[in-house]
N, C-alpha and C positions, 0 to 999 in steps of 0.2 A: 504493500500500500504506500502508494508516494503521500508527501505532505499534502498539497493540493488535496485527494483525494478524503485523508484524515481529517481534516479540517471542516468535511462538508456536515452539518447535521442530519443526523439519521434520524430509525423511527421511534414509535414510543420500545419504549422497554418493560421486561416484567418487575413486578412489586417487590421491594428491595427484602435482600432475603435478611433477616432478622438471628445472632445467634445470642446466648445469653450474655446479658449483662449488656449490653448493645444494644443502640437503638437508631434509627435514621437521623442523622444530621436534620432532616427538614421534614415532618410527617407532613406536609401539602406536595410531596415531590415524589408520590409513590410509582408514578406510571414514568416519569423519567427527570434525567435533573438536567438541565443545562446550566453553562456560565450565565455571570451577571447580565452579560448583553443579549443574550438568549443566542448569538451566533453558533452556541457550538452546542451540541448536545453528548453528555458523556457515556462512553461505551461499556459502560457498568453497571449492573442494577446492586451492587454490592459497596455499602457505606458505611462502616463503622463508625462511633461516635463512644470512644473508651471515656471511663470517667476519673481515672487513673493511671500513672506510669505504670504500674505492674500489667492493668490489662489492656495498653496500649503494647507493651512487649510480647503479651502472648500475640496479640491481632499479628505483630510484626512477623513472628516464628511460624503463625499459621498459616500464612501465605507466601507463596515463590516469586509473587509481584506484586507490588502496590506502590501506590500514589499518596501523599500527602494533600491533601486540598485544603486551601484555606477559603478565603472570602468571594473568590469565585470571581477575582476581578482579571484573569488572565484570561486573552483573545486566541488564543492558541493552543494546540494540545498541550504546553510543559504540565498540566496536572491531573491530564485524562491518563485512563486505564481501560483497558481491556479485560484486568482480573478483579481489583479492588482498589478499594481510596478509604484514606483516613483522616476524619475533621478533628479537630481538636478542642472545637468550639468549648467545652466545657472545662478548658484550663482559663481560668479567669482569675489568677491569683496576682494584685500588685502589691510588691512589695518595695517601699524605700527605704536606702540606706544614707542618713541624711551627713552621715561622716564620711562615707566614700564620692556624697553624692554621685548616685547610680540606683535607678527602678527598675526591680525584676520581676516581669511579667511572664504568664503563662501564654501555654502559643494561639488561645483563643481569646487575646488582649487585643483588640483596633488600637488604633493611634489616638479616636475619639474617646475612646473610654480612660488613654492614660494622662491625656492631656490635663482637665479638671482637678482629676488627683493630684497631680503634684503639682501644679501651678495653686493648687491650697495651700501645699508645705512649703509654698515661693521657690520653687524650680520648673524649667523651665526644658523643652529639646532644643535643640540647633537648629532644627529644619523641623518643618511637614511638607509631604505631600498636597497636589492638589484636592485632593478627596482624601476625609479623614476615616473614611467607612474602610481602610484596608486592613489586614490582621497585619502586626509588627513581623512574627516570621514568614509570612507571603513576600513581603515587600520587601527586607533585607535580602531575602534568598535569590530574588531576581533585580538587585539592583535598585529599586525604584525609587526617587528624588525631589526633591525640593527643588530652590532655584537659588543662586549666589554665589561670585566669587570665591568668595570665602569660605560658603558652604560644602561639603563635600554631600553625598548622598545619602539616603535615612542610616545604610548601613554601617557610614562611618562613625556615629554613634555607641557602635557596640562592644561592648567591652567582655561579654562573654557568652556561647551559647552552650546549650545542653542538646543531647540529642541523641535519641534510641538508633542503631545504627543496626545494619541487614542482619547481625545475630541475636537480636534483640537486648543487645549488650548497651547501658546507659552512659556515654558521656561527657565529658565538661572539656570545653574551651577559652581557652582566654587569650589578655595580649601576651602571656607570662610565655605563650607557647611560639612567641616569633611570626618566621613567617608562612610557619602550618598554620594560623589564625587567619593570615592573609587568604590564604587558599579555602577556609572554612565558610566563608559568613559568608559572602553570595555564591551558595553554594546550588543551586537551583533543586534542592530537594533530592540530592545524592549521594549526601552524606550520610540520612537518614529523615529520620522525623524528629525537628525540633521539639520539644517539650518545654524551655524556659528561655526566656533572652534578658541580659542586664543591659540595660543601657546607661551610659553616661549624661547626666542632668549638667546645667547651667541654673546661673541664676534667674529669675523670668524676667520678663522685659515686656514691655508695650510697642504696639507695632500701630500707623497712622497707614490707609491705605488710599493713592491719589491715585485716578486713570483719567488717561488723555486718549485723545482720537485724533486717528490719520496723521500718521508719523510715516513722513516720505523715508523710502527705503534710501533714497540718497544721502540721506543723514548716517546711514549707518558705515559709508563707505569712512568716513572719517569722523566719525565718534562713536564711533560701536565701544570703547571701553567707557566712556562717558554715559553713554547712556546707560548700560548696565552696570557699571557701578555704582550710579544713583543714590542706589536703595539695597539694605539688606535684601530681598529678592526684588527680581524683575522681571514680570514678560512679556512678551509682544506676540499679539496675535492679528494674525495675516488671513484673508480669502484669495491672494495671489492675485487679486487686480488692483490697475491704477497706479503698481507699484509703491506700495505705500501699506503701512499697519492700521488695520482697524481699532487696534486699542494697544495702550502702553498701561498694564499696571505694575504702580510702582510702590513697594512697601518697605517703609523708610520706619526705623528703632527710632523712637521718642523716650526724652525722659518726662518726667512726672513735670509738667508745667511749661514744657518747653511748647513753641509756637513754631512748627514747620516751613518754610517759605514756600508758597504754592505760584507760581507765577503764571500767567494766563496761558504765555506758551513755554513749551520743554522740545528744545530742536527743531521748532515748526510746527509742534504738535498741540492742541487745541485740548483746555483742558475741560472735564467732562464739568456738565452742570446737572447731571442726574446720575443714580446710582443703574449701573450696566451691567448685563451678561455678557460673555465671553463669547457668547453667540449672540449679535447686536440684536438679532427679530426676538429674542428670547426674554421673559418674564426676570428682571436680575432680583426677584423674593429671596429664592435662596441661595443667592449668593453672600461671603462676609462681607460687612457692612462697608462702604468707601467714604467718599466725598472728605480724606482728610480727619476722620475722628478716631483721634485714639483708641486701644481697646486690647484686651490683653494680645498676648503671641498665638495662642490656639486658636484665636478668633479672626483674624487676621491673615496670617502665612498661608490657611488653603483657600481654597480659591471661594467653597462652599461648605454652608453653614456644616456645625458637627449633628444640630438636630433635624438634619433634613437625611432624610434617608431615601437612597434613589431606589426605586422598585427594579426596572427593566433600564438596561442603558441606552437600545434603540440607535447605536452606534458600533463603530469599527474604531480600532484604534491601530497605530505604528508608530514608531518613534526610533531615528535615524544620531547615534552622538558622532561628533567631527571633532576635530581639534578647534578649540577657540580660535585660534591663531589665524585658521582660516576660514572663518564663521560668512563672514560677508560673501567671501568667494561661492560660499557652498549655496546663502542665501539667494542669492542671483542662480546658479547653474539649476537650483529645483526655481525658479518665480519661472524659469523658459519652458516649462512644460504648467503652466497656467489654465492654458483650454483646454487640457485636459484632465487637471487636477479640480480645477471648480465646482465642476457640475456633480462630482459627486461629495462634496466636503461638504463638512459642517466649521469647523473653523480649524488653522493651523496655531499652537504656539511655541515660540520659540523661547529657551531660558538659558543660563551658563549654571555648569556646577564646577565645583572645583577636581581636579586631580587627586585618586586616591592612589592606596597602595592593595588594593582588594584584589588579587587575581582575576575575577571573574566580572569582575564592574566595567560599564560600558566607559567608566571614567578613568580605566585604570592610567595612571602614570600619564594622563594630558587633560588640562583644560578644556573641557569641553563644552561645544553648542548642541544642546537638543535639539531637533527639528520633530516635531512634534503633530501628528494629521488625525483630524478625528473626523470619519468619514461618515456618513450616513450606512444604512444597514444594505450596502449593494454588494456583495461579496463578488461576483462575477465580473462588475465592473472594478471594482478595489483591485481586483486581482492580477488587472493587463495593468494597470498604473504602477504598481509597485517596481518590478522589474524597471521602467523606462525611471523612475526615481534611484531607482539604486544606482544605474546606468549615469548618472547626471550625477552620482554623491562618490563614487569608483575613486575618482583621484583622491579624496578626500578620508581614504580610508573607512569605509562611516561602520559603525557598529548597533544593531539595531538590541533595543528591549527586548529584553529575554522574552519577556508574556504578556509581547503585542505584536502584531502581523507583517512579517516577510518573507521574504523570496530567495535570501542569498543561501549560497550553499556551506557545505559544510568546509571543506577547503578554503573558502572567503574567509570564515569567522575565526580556522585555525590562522591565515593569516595574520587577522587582527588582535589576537589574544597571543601572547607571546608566551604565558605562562599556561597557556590553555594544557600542556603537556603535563606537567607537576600536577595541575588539577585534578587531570586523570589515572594520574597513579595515587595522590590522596583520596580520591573516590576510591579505587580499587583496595586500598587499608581495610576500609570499613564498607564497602560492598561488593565483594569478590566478586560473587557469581552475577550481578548486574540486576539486584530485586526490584531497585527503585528506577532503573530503565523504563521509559515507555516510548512505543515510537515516536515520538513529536525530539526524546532526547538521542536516541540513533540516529535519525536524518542528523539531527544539525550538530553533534561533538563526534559523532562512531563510523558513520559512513563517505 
């Protein structure tokens, strides 16, 4: 089965088989379950939901292959299965350590749920995501980011993970352990199944959120570091005409009483007099508040609220990292395929993260630009586009999101992952015989 063909939703499936002590992840999902955006449908009627390590270790020994599934926000197979999948929704424990500052969460903790807590005991993360609805080890394991210079990705955050591994043997990582730690955290669910992650707190802070509209892309040829430097995070989002961003939000650290300078324009760009969605025809309810009012960091950094919970996503999604360095270059070589990127988008954004040291991060060891497409739900048309995108991003080395939708092969990505090799042999440590393989992870590291 090539990828194309895995990717396609199938039919319903039979009622998820139940064994003791276990129960379905989702009892409204009994005839089948697909991802968040309902594009995929998973090839399993088998769903574990253990309430404890010990009987998450036997699920692990009782099976010759499974899957880890979190929050179901991945476009692509990295978390289908063919034999079984295991949620971990019911690990909900946070704990703070307010001496080491560092919160250890269990692996069915969202970002949403750790936010509040600790920003009570005045701590604070370094980054969120755009959507706070993802589980903390979904999103570490495949990379997935914030936006700022200075920021690195959610998973640079992590200061240690836990993790039942193919003999259903239990264990702990940290920085302590070098650069086997580096090779662990985004690990895309092959190391095993997480069970706890610590992360590293700050102190909290206040964040003011300003967006501006129609920001000529000309500006970016020479002030692309101006511009995103701005603001502790920055993004601009594009529909790829007129040459020019639909919106610039910019989210600037305030201190307690301080007065921001909002200028009417920022590079040309026109600053908002109404609170906007990042899709302009779009309702901006729930989105985090704008128009320049202060408000903690959790409230602020994503993009949408933490009490809005999104039902169906009704979308596609891809995302392409380049090197900063040569962000503009790359933003021009995809705006040339415009008329054919338009008609079926919902809107692009684009943000910088910083360079980590993570093996397996689309940031490893460069400055990167996300390019970022969030497409309406046309998979057939999504699917001829991709390719002439990647085609246009080739010189630019680009590395796509682990668990969002591409085309490249697997030769491409070992070329862009330089450590991609050591990865594979730390997978092999702790999963010899290949349990937590599933096709979506043969295509793109094995074949």
């Amino acid at each position: 089965m090539d990828k194309r063909e895995f990717l396609k939703t199938s039919g319903a499936f039979a009622a998820i088989t139940l064994l003791p002590g276990f129960s379905p992840a989702e009892s409204n999902d009994m005839a089948h379950r697909t991802n968040w955006s309902g594009n995929l449908t998973y090839h399993t009627d088998k769903l574990f939901e253990p309430s404890s390590v010990a009987e998450l270790q036997q699920v692990v020994k009782d099976h010759p292959s499974i899957r880890p599934l979190g929050t179901r926000h991945a476009f692509n197979g990295i978390a289908d299965s063919t034999q079984a999948q295991v949620s971990l929704s019911k690990f909900k424990d946070i704990s703070i350590d307010e001496k080491t500052r560092t919160v250890t969460v269990g692996a069915g903790v969202r970002y949403g749920d750790i936010a509040p807590v600790i920003d009570a005991k005045g701590f604070a993360l370094h980054n969120l995501a755009s959507l706070p609805h993802i589980s903390v080890p979904g999103a570490i394991a495949t990379g997935t980011h914030g936006s700022g210079i200075h920021n690195g990705n959610l998973s640079t955050s992590v200061a240690a993970i836990e993790f039942v591994d193919a003999n259903g043997d239990l264990h702990t990582l940290s920085r302590a352990d070098g650069d086997k730690f580096n090779g662990a955290v985004v690990n895309l669910g092959l190391l095993g199944v997480m069970t706890k992650v610590t992360l590293n707190l700050e102190p909290t802070f206040q964040v003011a959120q300003t967006v501006y509209t129609d920001l000529p892309f000309s500006e970016l040829e020479h002030h692309f570091d101006d511009i995103f430097d701005a603001g502790y995070s920055v993004s601009i989002f594009t529909d790829w005409q007129h040459g020019r961003a639909t919106e610039l939000w910019l989210k600037r650290r305030v201190k307690p009483g301080e007065k921001l300078d909002t200028p009417a324009l920022f590079y040309n760009a026109k600053l908002a007099t109404k609170n906007l969605h990042p899709i302009p025809a779009l309702d901006p309810v729930n989105c985090t508040p704008q128009m320049n009012k202060p408000g903690p960091w959790y409230e602020r950094l994503p993009h949408f609220r933490m009490n809005f919970t999104p039902s169906s996503g009704e979308e596609l999604q891809t995302e392409y990292f380049v090197p900063r360095a040569q962000a503009y270059q790359a933003i021009r070589a995809v705006e040339t395929l415009h008329e054919r990127i338009t008609p079926h988008l919902l809107t692009t954004e684009l943000r910088t993260i910083a360079a980590d040291n993570l093996w397996m991060s689309m940031a490893y060891q460069r400055d990167s630009l996300a390019i970022h497409f969030t497409w309406k739900r046309q998979w057939p048309e999504v699917q001829k586009i991709l390719p002439l995108i990647e085609a246009k991003l080739a010189p630019f080395n680009p590395r796509p999101h682990w668990a969002k939708l591409f085309t490249l092969k697997a030769a491409q990505l070992r070329a862009v992952y330089p450590k991609m090799a050591n990865f594979k042999t730390l997978v092999q440590q702790y999963d010899p015989k290949g349990k937590f393989r599933n096709e979506f992870i043969t295509t793109e590291l094995y074949s």
